[in-house]
C-alpha positions in Angstrom: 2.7 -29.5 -1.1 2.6 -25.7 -1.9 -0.4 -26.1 -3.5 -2.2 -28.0 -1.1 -1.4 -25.6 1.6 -2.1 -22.6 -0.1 -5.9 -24.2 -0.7 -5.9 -24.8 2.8 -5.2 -21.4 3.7 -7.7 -20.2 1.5 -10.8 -22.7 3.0 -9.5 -21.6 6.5 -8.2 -18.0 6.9 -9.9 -15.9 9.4 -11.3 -12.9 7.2 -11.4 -9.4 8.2 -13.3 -7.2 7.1 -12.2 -3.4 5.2 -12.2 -0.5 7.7 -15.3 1.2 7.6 -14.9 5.1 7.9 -14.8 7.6 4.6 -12.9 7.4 1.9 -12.1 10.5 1.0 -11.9 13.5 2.7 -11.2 18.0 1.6 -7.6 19.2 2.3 -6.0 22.5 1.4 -2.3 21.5 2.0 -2.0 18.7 -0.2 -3.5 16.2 -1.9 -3.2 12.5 -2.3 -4.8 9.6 -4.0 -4.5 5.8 -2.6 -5.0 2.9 -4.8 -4.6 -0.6 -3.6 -5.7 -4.0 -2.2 -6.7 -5.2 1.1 -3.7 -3.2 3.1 -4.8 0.1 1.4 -8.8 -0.5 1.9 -7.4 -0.8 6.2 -8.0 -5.0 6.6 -6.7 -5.4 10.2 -8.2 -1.5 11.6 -11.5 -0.9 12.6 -11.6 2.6 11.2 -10.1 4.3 8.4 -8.6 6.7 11.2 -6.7 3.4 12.2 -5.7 2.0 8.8 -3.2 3.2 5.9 -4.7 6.0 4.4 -6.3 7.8 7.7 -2.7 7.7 9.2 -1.3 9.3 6.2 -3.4 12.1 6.1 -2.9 12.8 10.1 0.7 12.2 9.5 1.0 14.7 6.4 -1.7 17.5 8.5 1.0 17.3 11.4 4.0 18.2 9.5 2.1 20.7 7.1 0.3 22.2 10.0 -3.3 22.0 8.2 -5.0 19.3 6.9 -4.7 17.5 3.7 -6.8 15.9 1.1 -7.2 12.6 0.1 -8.7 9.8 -2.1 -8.8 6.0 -1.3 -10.0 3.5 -4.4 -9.3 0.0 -2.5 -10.8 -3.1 -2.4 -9.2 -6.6 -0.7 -8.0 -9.2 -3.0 -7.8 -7.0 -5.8 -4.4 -7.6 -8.2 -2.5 -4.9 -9.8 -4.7 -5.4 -12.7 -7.7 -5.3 -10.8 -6.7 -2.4 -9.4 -6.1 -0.5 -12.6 -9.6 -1.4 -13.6 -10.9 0.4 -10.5 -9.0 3.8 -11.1 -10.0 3.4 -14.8 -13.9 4.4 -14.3 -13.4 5.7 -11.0 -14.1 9.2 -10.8 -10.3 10.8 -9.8 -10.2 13.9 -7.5 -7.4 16.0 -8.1 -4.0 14.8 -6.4 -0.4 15.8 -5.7 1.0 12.1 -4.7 -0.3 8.6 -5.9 0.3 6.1 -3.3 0.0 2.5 -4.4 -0.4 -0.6 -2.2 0.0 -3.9 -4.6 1.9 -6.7 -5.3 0.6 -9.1 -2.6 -1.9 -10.9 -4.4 0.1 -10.7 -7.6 2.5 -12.9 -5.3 -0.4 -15.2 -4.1 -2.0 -16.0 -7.3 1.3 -16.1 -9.5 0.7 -13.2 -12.1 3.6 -12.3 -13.6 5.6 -9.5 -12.6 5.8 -7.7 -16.5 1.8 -8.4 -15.9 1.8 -6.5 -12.5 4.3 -3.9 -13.4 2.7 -3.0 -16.5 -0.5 -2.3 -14.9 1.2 -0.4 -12.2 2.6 1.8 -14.8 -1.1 2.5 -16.4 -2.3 3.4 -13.0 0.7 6.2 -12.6 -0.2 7.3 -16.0 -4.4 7.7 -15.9 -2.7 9.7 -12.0 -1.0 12.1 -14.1 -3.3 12.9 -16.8 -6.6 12.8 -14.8 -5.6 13.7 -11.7 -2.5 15.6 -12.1 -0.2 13.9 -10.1 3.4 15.1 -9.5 4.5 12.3 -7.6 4.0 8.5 -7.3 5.2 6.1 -4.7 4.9 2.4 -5.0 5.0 0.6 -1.5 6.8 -2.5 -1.7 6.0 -6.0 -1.1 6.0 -6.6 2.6 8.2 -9.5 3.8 5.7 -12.4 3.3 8.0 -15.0 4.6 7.1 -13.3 8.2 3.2 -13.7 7.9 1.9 -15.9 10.6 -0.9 -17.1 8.7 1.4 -19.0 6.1 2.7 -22.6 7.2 6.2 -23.6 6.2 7.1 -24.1 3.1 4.6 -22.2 1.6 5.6 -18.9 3.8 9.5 -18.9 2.2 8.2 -19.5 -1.0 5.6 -16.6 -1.0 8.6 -14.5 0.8 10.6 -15.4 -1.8 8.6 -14.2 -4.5 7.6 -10.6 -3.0 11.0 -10.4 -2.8 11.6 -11.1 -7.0 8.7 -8.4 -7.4 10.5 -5.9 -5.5 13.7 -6.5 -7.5 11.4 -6.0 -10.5 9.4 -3.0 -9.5 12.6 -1.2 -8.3 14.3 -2.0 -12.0 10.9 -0.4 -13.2 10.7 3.0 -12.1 15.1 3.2 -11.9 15.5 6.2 -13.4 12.2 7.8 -13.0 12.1 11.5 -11.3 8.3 11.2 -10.7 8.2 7.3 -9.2 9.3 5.8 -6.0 9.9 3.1 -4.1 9.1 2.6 -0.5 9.9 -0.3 1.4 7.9 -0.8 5.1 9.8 0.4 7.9 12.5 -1.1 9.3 10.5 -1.8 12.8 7.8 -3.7 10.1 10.4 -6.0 8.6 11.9 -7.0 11.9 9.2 -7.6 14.0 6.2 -8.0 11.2 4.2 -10.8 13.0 4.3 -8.5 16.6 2.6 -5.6 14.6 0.1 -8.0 12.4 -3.9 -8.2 13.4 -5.3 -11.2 14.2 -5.3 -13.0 11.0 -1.4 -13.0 10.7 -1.9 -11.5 7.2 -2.7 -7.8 7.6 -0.9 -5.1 9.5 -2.9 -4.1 12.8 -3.3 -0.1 13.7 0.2 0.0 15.4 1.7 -1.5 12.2 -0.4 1.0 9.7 0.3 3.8 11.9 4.5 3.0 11.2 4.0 2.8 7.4 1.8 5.9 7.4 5.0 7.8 8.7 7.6 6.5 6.7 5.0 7.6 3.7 4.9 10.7 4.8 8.3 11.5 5.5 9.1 10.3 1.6 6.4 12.8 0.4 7.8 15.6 2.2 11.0 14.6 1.1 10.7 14.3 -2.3 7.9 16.8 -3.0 10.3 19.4 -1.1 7.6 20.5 1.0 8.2 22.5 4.5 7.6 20.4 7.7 6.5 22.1 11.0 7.3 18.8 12.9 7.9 15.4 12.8 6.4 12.2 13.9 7.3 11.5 17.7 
């Protein structure tokens, strides 16, 4: 049954396409570099304004009071290991924070975690050494037995399983001063369908513009940074 209506899915899915807008942008207040699937390339937004990494850099320029630089290397459907291969002959800008957006289409095509996780670790590591990176967050897995698009049993299943590679990204990066890792807000795990786009798979603007703040508020935290104001 789980296979049959995951193939269904697949043949009938309405697909959106990647946010148009830049991809990177000049920032003297900080720097960070965004690597990730569908959800990081801004699926569900219009513009890269609207979508994950647009929001974190307007987010970050509010509380730093001057704008910041950043770096997005995204592309839908890509698995952590696809992901690594990006970054691996992409040409890296210098960077303070790694942000990485994975995990979800581990969870739909079955990769292992030890698979995902190890590539996950490679990407933090070409971060450091090419692009001198100081601090990493991982974003977790969002709750996939919420998404609209998924029909019963297949949606508790697939929640089920994000919710294994969380357990097994957190034990990864226990432990580690320089890794992180940040769950979707609170609002996004209660009321995930209400803030998805239209395909029922994808955040929409409102929901992007929610994990961009929680993203920043971790990397002021944790890089100890002074923040002229907060997110209203």
């Amino acid at each position: 049954m789980l296979i049959l209506q995951g193939r269904r899915v697949r043949a009938t899915a309405l697909r959106l396409p990647e946010a148009a807008g830049p991809r990177a942008a000049e920032g003297p207040a900080l720097r960070f570099l965004m690597v990730g699937d569908s959800s990081a390339a801004g699926v569900g937004a219009a513009h890269q304004d609207e979508a994950l990494a647009g929001r974190l850099a307007q987010a970050l320029a509010r509380r730093l009071g001057q704008p910041v630089g950043w770096q997005l290397i995204a592309t839908s459907g890509h698995r952590s290991e696809q992901a690594l291969a990006a970054i691996e002959t992409a040409q890296l800008a210098p960077a303070d924070v790694l942000i990485t957006s994975l995990g979800v289409n581990d969870v739909v095509d079955q990769v292992a975690s030890s698979r995902a996780l190890a590539a996950l670790d490679r990407i933090h590591a070409l971060a450091v050494d090419r692009a001198g990176v100081r601090l990493s967050l991982h974003c977790a897995a969002p709750p996939m037995q919420q998404f609209p698009l998924l029909p019963q049993p297949l949606r508790w299943f697939f929640g089920r399983q994000a919710a294994q590679f969380n357990a097994a990204l957190e034990a990864a990066v226990a432990g580690h001063a320089s890794r992180r890792v940040l769950h979707l807000p609170r609002a996004m795990q209660r009321d995930a369908a209400a803030l998805m786009a239209e395909d029922g798979f994808h955040p929409g603007p409102r929901g992007y513009a929610l994990w961009a703040e929680a993203l920043a508020d971790q990397v002021v935290t944790d890089l100890g940074l002074p923040s002229r104001s907060m997110a209203t």
